[in-house]
C-alpha positions as CSV (number, residue, x, y, z in Angstrom):
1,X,-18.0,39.7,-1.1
2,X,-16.2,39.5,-4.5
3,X,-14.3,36.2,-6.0
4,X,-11.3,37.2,-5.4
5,X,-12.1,37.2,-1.2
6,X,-13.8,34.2,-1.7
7,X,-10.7,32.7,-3.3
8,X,-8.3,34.3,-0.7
9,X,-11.0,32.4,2.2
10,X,-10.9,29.1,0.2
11,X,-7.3,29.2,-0.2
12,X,-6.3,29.9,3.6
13,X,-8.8,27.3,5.1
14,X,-7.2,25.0,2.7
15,X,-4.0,25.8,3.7
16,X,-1.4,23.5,5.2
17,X,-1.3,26.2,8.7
18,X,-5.0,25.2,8.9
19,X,-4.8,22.0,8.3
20,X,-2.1,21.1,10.8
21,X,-4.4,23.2,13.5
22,X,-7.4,22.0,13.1
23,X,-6.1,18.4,13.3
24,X,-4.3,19.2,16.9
25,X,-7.7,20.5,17.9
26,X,-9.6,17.8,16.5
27,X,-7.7,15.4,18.7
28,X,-7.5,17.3,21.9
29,X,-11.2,17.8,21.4
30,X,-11.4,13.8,21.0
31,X,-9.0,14.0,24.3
32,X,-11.5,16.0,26.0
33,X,-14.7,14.4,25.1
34,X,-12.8,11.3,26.9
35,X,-11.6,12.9,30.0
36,X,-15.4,14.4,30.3
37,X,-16.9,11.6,29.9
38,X,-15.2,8.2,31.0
39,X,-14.5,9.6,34.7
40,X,-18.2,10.4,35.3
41,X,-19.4,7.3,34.0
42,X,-16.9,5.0,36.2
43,X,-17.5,7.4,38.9
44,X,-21.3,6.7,38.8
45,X,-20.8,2.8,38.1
46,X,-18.7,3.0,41.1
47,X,-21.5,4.4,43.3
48,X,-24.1,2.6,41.9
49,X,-22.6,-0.7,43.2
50,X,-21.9,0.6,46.6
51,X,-25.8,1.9,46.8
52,X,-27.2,-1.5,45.8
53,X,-24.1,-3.2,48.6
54,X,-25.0,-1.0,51.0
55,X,-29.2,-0.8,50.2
56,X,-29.5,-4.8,49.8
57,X,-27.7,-5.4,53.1
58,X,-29.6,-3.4,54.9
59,X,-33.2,-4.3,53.6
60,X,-31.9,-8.1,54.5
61,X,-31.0,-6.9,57.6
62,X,-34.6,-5.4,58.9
63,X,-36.3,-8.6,56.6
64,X,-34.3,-11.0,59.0
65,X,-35.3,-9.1,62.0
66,X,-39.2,-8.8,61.1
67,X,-39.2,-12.7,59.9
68,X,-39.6,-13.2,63.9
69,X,-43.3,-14.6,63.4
70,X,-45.8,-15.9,61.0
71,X,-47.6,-12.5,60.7
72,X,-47.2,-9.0,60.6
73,X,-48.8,-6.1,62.3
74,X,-48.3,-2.2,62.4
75,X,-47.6,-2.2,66.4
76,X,-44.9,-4.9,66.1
77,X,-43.0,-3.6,63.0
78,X,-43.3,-0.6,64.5
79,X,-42.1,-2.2,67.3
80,X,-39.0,-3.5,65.5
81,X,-38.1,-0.8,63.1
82,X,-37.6,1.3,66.4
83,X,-35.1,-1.3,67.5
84,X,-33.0,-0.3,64.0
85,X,-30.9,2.1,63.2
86,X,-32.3,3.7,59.6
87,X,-28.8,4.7,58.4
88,X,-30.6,7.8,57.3
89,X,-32.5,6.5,54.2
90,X,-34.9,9.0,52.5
91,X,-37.6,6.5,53.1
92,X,-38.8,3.3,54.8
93,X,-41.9,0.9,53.9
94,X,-42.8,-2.8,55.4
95,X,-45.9,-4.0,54.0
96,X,-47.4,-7.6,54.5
97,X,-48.0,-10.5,52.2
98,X,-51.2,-8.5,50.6
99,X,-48.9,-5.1,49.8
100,X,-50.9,-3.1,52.2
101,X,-48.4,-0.6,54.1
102,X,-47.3,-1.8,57.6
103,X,-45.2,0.8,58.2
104,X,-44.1,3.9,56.0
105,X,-41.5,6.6,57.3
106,X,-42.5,8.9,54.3
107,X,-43.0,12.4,56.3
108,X,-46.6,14.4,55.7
109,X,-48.2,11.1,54.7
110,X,-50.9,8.9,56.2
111,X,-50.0,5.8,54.0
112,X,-51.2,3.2,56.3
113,X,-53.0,0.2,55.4
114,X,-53.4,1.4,51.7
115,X,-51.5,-1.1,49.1
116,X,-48.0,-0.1,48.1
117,X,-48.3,0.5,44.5
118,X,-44.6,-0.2,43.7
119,X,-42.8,-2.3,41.4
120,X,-40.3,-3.0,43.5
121,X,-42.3,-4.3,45.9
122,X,-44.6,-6.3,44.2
123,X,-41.6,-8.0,43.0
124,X,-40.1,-8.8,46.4
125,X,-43.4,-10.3,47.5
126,X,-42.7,-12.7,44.8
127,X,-39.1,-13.6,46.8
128,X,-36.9,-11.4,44.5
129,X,-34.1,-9.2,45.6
130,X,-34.7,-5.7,44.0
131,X,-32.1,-2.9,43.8
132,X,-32.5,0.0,41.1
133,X,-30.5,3.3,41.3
134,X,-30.4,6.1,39.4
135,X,-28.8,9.8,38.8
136,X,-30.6,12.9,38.2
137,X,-31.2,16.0,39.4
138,X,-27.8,16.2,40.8
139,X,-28.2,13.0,43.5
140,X,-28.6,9.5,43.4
141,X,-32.1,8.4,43.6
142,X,-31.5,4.5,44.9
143,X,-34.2,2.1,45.7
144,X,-34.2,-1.3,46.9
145,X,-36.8,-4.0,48.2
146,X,-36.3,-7.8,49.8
147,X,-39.3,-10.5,50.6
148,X,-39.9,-10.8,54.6
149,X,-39.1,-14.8,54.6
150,X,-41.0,-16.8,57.5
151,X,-40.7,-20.9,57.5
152,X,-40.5,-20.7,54.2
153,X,-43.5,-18.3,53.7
154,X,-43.4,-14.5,51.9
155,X,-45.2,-12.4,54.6
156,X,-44.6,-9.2,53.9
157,X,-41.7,-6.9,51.9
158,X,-39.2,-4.6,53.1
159,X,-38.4,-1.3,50.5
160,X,-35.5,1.3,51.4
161,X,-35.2,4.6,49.4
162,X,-32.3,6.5,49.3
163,X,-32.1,9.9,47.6
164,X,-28.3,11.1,48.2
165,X,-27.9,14.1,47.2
166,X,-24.0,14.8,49.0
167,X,-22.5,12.0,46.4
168,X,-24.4,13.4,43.5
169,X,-23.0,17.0,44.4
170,X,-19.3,15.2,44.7
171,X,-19.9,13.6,41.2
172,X,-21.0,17.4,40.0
173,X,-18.1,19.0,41.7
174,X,-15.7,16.1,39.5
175,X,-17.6,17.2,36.6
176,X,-17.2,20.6,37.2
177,X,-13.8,20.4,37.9
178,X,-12.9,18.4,34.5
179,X,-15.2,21.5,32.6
180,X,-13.3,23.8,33.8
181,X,-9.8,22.0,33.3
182,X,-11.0,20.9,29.7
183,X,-11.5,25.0,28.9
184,X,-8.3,25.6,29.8
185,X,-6.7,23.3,27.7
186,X,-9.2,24.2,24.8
187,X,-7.3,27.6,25.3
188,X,-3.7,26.5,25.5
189,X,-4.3,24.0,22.3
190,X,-5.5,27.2,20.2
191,X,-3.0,29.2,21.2
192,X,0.1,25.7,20.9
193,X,-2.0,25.1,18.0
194,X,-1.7,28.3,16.2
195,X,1.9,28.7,17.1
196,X,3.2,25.3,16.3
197,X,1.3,25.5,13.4
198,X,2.6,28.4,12.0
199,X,6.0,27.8,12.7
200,X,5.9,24.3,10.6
201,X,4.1,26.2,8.0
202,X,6.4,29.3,7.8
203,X,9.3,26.8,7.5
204,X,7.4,24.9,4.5
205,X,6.8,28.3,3.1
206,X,10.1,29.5,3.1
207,X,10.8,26.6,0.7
208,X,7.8,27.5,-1.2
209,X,9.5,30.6,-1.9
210,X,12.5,29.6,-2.6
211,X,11.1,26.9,-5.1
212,X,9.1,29.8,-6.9
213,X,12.5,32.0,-6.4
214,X,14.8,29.0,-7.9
215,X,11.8,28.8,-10.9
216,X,11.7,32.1,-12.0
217,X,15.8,31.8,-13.2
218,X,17.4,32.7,-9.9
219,X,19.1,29.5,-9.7
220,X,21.8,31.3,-6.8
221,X,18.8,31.5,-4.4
222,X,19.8,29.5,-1.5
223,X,17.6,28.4,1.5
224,X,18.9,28.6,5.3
225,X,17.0,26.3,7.7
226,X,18.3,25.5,11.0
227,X,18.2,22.8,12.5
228,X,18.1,18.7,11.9
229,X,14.8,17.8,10.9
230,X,13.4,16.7,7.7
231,X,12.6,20.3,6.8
232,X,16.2,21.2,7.3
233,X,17.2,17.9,5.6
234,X,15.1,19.0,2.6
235,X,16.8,22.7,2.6
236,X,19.9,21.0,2.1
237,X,19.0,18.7,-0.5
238,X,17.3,21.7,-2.0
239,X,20.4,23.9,-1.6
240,X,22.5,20.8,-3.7
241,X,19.6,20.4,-6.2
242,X,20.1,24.5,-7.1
243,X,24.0,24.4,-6.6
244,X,23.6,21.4,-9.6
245,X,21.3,23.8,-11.2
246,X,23.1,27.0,-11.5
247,X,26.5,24.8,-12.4
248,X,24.0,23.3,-15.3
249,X,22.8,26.8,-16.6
250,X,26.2,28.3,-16.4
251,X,27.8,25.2,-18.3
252,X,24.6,25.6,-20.8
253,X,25.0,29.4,-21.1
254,X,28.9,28.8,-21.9
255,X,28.1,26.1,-23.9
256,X,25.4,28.4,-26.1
257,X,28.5,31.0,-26.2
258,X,31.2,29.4,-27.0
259,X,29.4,27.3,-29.6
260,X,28.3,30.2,-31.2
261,X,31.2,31.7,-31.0
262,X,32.8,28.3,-33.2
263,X,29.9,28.6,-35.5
264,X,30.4,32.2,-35.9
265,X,34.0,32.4,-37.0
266,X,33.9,29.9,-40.0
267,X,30.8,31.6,-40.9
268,X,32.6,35.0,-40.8
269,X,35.2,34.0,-43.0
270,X,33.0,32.3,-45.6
271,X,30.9,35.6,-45.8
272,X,34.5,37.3,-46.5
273,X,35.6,34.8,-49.0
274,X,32.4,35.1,-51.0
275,X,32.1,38.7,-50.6
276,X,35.9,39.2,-51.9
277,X,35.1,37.0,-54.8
278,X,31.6,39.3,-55.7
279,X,33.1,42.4,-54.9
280,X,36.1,41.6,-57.2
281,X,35.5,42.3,-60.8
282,X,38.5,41.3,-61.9
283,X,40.0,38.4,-59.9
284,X,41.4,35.7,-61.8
285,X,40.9,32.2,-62.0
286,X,44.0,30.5,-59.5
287,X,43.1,33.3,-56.9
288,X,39.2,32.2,-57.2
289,X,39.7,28.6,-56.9
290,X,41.8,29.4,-53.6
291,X,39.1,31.4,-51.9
292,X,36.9,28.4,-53.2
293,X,39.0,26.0,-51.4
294,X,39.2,28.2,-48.5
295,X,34.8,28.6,-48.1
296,X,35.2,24.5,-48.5
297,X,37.6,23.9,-46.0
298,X,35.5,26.8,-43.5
299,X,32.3,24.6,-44.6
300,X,34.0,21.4,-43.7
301,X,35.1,22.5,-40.4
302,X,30.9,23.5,-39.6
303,X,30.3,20.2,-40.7
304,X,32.6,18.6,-37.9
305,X,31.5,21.2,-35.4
306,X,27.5,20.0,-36.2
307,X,28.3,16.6,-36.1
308,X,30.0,16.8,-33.0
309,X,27.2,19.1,-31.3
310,X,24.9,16.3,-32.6
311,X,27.0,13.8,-30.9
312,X,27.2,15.8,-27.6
313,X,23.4,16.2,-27.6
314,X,22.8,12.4,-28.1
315,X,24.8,11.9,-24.9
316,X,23.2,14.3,-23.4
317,X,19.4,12.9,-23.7
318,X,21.2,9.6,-22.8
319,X,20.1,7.9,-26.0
320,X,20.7,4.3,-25.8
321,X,22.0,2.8,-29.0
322,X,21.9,-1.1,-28.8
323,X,24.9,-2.7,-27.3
324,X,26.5,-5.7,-28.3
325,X,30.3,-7.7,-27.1
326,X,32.6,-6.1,-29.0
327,X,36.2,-6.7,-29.3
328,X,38.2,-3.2,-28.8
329,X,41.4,-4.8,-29.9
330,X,40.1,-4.4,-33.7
331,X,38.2,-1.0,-32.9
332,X,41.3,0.2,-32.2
333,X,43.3,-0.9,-35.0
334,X,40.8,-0.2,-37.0
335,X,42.1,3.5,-36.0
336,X,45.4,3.1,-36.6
337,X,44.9,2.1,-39.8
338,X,42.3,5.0,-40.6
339,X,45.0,7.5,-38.9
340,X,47.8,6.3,-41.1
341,X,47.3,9.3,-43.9
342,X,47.9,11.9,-40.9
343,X,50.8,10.5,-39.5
344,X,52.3,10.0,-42.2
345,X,51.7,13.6,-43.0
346,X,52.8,15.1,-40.0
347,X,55.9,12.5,-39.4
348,X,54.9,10.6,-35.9
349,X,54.7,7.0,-35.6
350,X,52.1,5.1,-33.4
351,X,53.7,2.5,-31.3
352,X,50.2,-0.6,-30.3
353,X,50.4,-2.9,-27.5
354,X,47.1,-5.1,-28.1
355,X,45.8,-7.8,-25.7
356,X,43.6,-10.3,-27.0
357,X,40.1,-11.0,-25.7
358,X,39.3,-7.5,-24.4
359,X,35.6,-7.7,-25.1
360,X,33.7,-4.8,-23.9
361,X,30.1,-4.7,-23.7
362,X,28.9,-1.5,-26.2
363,X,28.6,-0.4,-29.5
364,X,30.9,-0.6,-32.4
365,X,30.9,3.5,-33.3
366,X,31.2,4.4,-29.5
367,X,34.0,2.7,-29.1
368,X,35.9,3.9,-32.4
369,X,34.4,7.2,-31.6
370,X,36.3,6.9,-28.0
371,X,39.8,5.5,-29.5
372,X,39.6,7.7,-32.7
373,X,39.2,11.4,-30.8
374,X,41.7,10.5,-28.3
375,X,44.5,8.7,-30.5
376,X,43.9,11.8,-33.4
377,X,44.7,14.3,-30.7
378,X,47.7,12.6,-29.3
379,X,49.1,13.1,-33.5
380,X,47.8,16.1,-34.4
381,X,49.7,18.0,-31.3
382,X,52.5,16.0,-31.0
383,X,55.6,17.3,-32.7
384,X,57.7,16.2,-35.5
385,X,59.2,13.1,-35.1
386,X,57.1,12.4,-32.2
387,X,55.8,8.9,-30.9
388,X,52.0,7.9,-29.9
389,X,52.3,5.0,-27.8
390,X,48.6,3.0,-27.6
391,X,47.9,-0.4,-25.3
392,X,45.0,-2.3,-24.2
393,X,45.4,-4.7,-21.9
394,X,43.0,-6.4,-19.6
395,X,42.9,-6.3,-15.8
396,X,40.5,-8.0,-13.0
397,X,37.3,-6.9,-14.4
398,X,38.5,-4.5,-16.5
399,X,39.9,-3.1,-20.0
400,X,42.4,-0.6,-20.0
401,X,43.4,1.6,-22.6
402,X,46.4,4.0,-22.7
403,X,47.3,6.5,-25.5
404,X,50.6,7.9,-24.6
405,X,52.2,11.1,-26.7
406,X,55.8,12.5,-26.8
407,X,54.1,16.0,-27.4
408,X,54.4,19.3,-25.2
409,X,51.8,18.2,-22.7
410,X,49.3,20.0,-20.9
411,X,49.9,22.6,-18.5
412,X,49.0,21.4,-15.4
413,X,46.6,23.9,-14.5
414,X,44.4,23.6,-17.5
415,X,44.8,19.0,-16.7
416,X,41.1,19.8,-14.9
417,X,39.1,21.1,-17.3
418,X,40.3,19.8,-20.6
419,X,37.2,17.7,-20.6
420,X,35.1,20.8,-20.8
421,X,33.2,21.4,-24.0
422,X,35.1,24.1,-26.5
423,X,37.8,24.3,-23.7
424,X,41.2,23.9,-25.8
425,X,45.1,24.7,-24.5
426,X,46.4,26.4,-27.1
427,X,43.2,28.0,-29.4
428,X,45.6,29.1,-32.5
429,X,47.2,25.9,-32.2
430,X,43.9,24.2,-32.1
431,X,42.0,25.9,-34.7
432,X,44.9,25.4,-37.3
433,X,44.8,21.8,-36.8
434,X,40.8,21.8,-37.2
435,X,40.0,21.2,-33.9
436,X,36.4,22.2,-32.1
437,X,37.1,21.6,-28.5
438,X,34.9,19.0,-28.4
439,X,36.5,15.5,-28.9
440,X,37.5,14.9,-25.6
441,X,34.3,15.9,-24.4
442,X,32.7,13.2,-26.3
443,X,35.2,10.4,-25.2
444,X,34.5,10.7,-21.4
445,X,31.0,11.3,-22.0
446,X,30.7,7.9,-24.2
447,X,32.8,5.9,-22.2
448,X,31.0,6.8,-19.1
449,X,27.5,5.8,-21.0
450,X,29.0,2.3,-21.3
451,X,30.1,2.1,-17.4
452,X,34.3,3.6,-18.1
453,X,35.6,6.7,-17.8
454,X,39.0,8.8,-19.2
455,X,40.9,10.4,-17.0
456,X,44.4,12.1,-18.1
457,X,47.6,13.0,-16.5
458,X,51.1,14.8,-17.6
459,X,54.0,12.5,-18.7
460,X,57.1,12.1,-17.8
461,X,59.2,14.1,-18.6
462,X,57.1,15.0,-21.8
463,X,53.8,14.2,-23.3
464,X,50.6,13.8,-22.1
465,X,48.7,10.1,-21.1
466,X,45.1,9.3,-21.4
467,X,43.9,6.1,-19.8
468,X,40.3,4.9,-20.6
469,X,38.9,1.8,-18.6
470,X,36.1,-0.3,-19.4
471,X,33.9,-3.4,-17.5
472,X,35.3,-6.1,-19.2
473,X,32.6,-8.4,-21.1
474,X,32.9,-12.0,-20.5
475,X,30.8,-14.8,-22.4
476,X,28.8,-16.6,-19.7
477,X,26.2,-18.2,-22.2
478,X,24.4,-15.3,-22.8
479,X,24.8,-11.8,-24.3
480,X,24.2,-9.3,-21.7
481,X,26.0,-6.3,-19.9
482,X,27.9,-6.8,-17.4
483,X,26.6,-6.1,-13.9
């Protein structure tokens, strides 16, 4: 036998199928050992103390009726056994005060006047009651001896043997009987065994399968289980953990693509610039610095798509920054402040509401990263003349922010997925105002790391409205977020 039998041998008796069959056989064996056993031994128990009943009442019976005089003689025991009914006993012995034999039914023998040489009776000529039964041999070998009691006086013993050999053949018919129903459930827990067995493990090994299916990239690989059981239970929660899966690696594939699809097109047009400036021998100097300015606008715009993908993969590894109570009133004018260049550049005027004492429980750049990406977009794809309207304003437990635009609005099929990372509107539009696709990504992510969330709808009848809502921080003595 090679290793690789030996390992196949190893393997399948150390398999779950095995496992779960030998331990139903293990406890029906248990089971059995029990139902051979403790029967027989109350059985026997039972008989035992209706032999030493039955043997003791009768050797007080015959002592009573020899105790008729002071001494005892082989003509009158004789005499007086004749008298008494022997209830079929095996064997019958009266001896006098000395132990010499009296009277001895025992058939082939002549045991008269020799001395009893039995324990039994040596012990009743001392005045004890004796009863000792045993089984062997198929029957129940009983034996039991009294003291002959006259005015007080031991003069002479009585001892009754019983060899039954019709109980012990009922007892070995009972035993018999539980042998033979014991094999028959040895064979039905095999065959239960190996069937019940199996059909646990073939379910276990179906997920198995699927498990090394799901882990060798096939993340559509779905289970089908019926039933309500834990097994079926854990196909559906494995059916939900690949569902989450294959959404993951499609969402990580698009990602991959579309992000090097963003990387790829400022790259492109940098290699063009700088090969139209090489491959140009006599260009002149305004039409140089322009294709300069052009490579360091494409460079600028990979800078913002890095930082961004940084950003995204922070949120992703759930890196937590340390939080402190901050107040989102100045994060937010803050903003507006920084913002003022590109509205004055592209004509639109924010409009802020600003509650006081809307304290939320994060970090300083999250927060400005949150209110910059989504008040920036409301400008940049507004129109001319447009309006941004931005309030915070607390509520219950809660911080509410609004950014409001007088824009073109979102169509309200794409409303769904404008969260999605490198999913833009308008793409043209999007690019010319150096957008990645990204920044609202990066909102609801970071608001959702702090306990908020964005969600957006179409305005009426124009614009578009973005409401972020935060757990609103509240001093209670200590600084700590709130639960």
């Amino acid at each position: 036998m090679n290793l690789t039998d030996k390992g196949a041998q190893l393997f399948k008796f150390r398999s779950l199928q095995t496992k779960v069959a030998l331990s139903y056989i293990v406890v029906i064996a248990g089971v059995l050992i029990l139902l051979n056993t403790y029967p027989v031994l109350v059985s026997q128990d039972l008989v035992f103390k209706s032999k030493q009943a039955s043997l003791q009442s009768q050797a007080a019976v015959m002592a009573s009726a020899l105790a008729v005089s002071e001494t005892l003689t082989a003509e009158g025991v004789e005499q007086a056994m004749n008298l008494l009914d022997d209830m079929s006993l095996t064997r019958i012995i009266v001896t006098d005060g000395y132990g010499l034999i009296l009277y001895d039914t025992a058939e082939g023998e002549d045991t008269l006047y020799r001395y009893a040489l039995f324990g039994e009776i040596a012990s009743a000529l001392h005045g004890n009651d004796i009863f000792r039964s045993e089984y062997r041999d198929s029957s129940f070998r009983s034996r039991a001896a009294a003291p002959i009691v006259a005015r007080g006086m031991n003069i002479g013993a009585v001892y009754l043997y019983e060899n039954d050999a019709e109980q012990g053949a009922l007892l070995l018919g009972v035993q018999s009987n539980l042998r033979n129903i014991s094999i028959v459930i040895c064979a039905m827990v095999l065959v239960l065994s190996a069937f019940f067995s199996r059909m646990l493990t073939h379910r276990i090994a179906v997920l198995l399968s699927a498990i090394r299916t799901v882990r060798a990239g096939k993340y559509s690989h779905r289970v089908q289980l019926p039933g309500k059981d834990e097994l079926s239970q854990l196909a559906g929660e494995f059916n939900q953990l690949t569902d989450r899966l294959q959404t993951t690696e499609e969402a990580r594939r698009r990602f991959v693509s579309d992000a090097s699809h963003e990387l790829k097109t400022p790259l492109a047009s940098v290699r063009l610039l700088s090969d139209s400036i090489l491959q140009s021998e006599e260009i002149d100097y305004k039409t140089t610095r322009e294709f300069v300015a052009d490579i360091g606008a494409e460079a600028d715009r990979l800078t913002r798509i890095s930082e961004k993908l940084l950003t995204l993969t922070r949120l992703d590894a759930d890196f937590k920054a340390k939080t402190e109570p901050v107040d989102l009133k100045t994060v937010v004018e803050k903003v507006c402040h920084m913002l003022t260049p590109l509205t004055d550049a592209v004509e639109v005027t924010i409009e802020a509401r600003l509650d006081d004492g809307c304290m939320v429980y994060a970090t300083g750049d999250d927060l400005y990263q949150v209110a910059f990406n989504l008040i920036e977009n409301a400008v940049k794809y507004n129109l001319p003349g447009g309006r941004v309207s931005v309030t915070l304003r607390k509520g219950g437990e809660s911080v509410f922010l609004s950014v409001e635009d007088t824009g073109v609005g979102i169509p309200e099929e794409d409303l769904p997925r404008i969260f999605d990372r490198f999913y833009r509107v308008d793409k043209a539009r999007s690019r010319a105002a150096g957008g990645t696709g990204l920044g609202l990504s990066i909102a609801r992510d970071t608001a959702r790391q702090h306990g908020g969330d964005v969600t957006v709808c179409r305005r009426q009848p124009e614009g578009t409205s973005f409401r972020v809502i935060f757990p609103l921080w509240e001093d209670r003595g200590e600084d700590k977020a709130p639960c």
